[in-house]
DRENTINU-473169 format. One line per 8 residues: for each residue x, y, z negated of C-alpha. Coordinates in steps of 0.05 Angstrom, whole numbers. Last residue first. Layout:
% DRENTINU-473169
X:Y:Z | ...
This chain:
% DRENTINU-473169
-718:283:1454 | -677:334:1507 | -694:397:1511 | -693:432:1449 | -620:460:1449 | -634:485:1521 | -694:522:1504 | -670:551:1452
-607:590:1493 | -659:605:1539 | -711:632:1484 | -770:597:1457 | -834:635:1450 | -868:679:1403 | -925:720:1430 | -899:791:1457
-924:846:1402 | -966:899:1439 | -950:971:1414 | -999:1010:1379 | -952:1035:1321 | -973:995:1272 | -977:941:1314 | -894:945:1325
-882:961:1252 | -904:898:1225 | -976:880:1216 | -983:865:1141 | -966:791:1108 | -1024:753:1080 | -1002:744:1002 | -1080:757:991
-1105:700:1030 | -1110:647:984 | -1102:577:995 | -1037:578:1023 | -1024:548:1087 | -1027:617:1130 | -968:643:1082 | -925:587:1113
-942:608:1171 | -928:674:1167 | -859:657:1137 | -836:611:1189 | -855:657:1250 | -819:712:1202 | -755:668:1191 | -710:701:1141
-756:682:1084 | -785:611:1109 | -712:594:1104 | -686:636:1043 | -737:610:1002 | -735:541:1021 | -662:541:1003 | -669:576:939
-703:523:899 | -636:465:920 | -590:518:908 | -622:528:834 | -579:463:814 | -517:502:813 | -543:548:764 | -555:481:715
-484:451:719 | -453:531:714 | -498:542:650 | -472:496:600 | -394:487:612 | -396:569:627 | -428:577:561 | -381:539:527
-321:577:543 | -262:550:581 | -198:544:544 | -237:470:511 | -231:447:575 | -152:459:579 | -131:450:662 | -127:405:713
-200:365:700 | -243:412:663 | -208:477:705 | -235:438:761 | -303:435:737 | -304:500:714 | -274:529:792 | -327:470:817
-392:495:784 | -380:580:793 | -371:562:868 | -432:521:866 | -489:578:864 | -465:635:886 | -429:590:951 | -496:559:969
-520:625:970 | -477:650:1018 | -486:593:1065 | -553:587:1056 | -562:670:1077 | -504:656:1145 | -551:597:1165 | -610:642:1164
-581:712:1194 | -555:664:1245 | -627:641:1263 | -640:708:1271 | -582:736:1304 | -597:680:1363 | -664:697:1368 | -647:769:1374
-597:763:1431 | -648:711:1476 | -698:755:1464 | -658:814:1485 | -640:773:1548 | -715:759:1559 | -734:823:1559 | -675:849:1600
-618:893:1593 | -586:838:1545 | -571:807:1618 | -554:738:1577 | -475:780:1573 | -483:850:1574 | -415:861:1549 | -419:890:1480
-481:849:1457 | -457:782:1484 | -385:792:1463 | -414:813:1391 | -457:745:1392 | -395:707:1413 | -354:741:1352 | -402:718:1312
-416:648:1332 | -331:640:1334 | -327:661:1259 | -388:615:1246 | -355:560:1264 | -297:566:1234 | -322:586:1179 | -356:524:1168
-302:477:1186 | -260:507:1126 | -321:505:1081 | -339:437:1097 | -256:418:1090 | -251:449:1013 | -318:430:996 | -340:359:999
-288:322:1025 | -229:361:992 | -246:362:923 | -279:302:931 | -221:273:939 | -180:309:888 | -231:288:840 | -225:217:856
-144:220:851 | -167:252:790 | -204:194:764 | -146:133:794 | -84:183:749 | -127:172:684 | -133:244:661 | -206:245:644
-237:304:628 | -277:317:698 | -312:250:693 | -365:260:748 | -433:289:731 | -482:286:670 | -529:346:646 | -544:349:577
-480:328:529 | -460:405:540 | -403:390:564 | -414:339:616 | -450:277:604 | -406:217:639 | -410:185:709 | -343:143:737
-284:153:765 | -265:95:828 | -304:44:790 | -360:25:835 | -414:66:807 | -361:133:822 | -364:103:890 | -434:115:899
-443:182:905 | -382:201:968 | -417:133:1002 | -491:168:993 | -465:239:1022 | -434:199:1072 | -496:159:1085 | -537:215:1083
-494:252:1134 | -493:211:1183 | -571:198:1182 | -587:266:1195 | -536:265:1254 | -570:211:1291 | -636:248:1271 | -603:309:1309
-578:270:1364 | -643:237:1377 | -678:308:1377 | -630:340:1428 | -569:368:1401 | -505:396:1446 | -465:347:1467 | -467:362:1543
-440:433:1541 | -480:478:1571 | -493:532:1512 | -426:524:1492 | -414:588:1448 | -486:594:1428 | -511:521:1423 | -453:489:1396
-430:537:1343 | -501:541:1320 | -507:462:1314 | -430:459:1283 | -446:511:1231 | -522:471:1217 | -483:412:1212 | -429:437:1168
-490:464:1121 | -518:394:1127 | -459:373:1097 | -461:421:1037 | -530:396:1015 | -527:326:1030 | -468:335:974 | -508:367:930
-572:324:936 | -526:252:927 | -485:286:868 | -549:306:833 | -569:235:846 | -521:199:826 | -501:238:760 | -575:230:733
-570:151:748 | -501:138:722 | -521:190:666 | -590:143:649 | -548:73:665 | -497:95:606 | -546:123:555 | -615:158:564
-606:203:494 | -553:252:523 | -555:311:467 | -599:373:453 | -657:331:448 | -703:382:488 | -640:391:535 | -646:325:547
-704:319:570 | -693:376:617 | -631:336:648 | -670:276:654 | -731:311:691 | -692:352:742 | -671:291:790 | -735:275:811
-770:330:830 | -724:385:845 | -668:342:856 | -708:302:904 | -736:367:930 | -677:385:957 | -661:326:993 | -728:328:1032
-714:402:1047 | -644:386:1075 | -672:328:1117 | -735:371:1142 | -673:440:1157 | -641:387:1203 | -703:373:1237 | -710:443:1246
-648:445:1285 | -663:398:1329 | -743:427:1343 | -810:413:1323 | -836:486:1298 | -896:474:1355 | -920:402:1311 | -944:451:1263
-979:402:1207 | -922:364:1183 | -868:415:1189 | -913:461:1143 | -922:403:1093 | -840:396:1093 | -836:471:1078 | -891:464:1030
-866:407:992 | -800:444:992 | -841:509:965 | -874:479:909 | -821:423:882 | -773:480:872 | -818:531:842 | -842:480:792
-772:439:775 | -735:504:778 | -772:532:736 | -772:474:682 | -696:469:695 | -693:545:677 | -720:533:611 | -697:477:586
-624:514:594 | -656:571:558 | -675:529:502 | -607:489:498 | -580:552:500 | -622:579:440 | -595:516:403 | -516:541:400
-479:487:432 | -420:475:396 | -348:474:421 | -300:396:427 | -290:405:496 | -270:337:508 | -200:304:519 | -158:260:563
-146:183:563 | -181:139:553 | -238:195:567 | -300:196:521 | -373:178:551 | -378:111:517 | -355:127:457 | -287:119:426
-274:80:367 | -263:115:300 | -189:107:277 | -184:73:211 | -118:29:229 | -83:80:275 | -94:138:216 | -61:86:173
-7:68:212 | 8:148:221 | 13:163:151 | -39:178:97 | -23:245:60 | -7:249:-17 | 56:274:-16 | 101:215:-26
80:190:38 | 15:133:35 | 12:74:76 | 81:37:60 | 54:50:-22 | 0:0:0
């Protein structure tokens, strides 16, 4: 006994070994925890904006995917992209919301291993569908407006061809974590569960470096690519009369084109407010101190990421007015009806929509 315990009172290091408390499930081998409290009135706010999120969320997805149901007129490549982003969404709207909200009511994980495998897999499934369907979108727009002939541009079998790619990646990317290669833990706040940021086995941040890469780093690279060429094709159009901009058609052809930019330029910003925030804390969590990064970053930047999935309808039937009026048409009452624009106001004769050239030649082919 007198082997366990220094002349001053204090237990030694054998001792400490002997009594140490086994780790839980959700604990790194090796690495550490933020070890900071949770104040409850963040729990509460956290609650909070997942139960918004879950209403306004599930309302306007539904409707955006109702609204593709009924209008067969809106059927188009592109907008069958937008149906497999809005079904994603509201998966993790739906779905995916409840666990996390539950367990910000018990202010602690309380669905145990298979619950955060499950919560983990699907918020990793909708994010990542998410950010590839962005590329998409980037690669559709750089397609059709700087290589408006070019044979691979989408028809509707390409589109659902591409649809299903990125699912599967998005579902390979989720699953692996299931298969060993990292694995799902409660972040944090013990509320919301994701990859294993804190662990510094060399296999989990190989994974993190991975998806690192994959899922942001090279989307965002291909991205503005894309878009840098789209906009300086647009300004090459506008400048040098390019589509006969003279016209009425050519000027249709110009504005559609801004439009639908306007749109994929407004996801991609806001998918960048709301996940940039998410991986710089995540990947101070796995390179750097987690308990140098302040609780209420570790608590909110899970949950503000998860608002992409509610803006995305909203900034879709938003930018798009033939989207929006439609949408507005649906609801049951009236009084949101949107006010002649400026054109009827004035007297003028608004042309009825129609596709443009450039559309025309992106929707051609089934």
């Amino acid at each position: 006994m007198n082997s366990l315990i220094e002349t001053n009172g204090h237990f030694n290091g054998s001792f400490d070994l002997a009594t140490a408390k086994p780790k839980e499930w959700w604990e790194p081998a090796i690495g550490e925890r933020p070890t900071a409290d949770v104040p409850q009135w963040a729990h509460g706010m956290v609650m909070m904006m997942l139960f918004v999120q879950a209403s306004c969320g599930t309302f306007f997805n539904l409707g955006v995917l109702l609204l593709f149901g009924k209008r067969k007129d809106f059927a188009s490549p592109t907008n069958t992209i937008v149906q497999s982003l809005a079904v994603s969404d509201l998966f993790m709207c739906s779905v995916g919301v409840a666990t996390p909200m539950m367990a910000s009511y018990h202010q602690t994980w309380p669905f145990g291993e298979l619950g955060c495998a499950y919560d983990g897999f699907v918020h990793y499934l909708g994010g990542n569908v998410q950010i590839f369907t962005l590329v998409l979108v980037a690669v559709d727009r750089y397609i059709c407006i700087t290589r408006p002939m070019s044979p691979i541009k989408l028809n509707q079998a390409k589109a659902k061809m591409c649809v299903g790619g990125v699912w599967a990646m998005a579902f390979v990317v989720a699953f692996l974590p299931l298969l060993g290669w990292s694995k799902y833990v409660p972040e944090g706040p013990m509320t919301t569960c994701s990859v294993d940021w804190f662990s510094r086995d060399p296999g989990d941040q190989s994974y993190i470096i991975m998806i690192f890469i994959v899922c942001f780093v090279a989307p965002m690279g291909i991205i503005m690519f894309c878009y840098y060429f789209v906009y300086a094709t647009i300004r090459n159009v506008a400048r040098n009369g390019v589509w006969d901009v003279n016209s009425e058609k050519g000027k249709k052809n110009l504005a559609a084109e801004k439009k639908m930019l306007k749109t994929s330029v407004a996801l991609l910003v806001s998918f960048n407010v709301c996940w940039v925030p998410y991986v710089l804390v995540a990947f101070g969590n796995a390179f750097g101190d987690p308990n140098s990064i302040p609780m209420f970053l570790q608590c909110f930047t899970p949950i503000f990421a998860k608002t992409q999935a509610t803006l995305d309808p909203i900034l879709y039937v938003g930018t798009n007015k033939r989207f929006r009026e439609a949408f507005l048409e649906m609801l049951p009452c009236k009084c949101m009806a949107e006010d002649d624009d400026d054109d009827d106001k004035k007297g003028n004769k608004v042309a009825p929509a129609e596709q443009t050239q450039v559309t025309e030649q992106t929707e051609g082919g089934n």
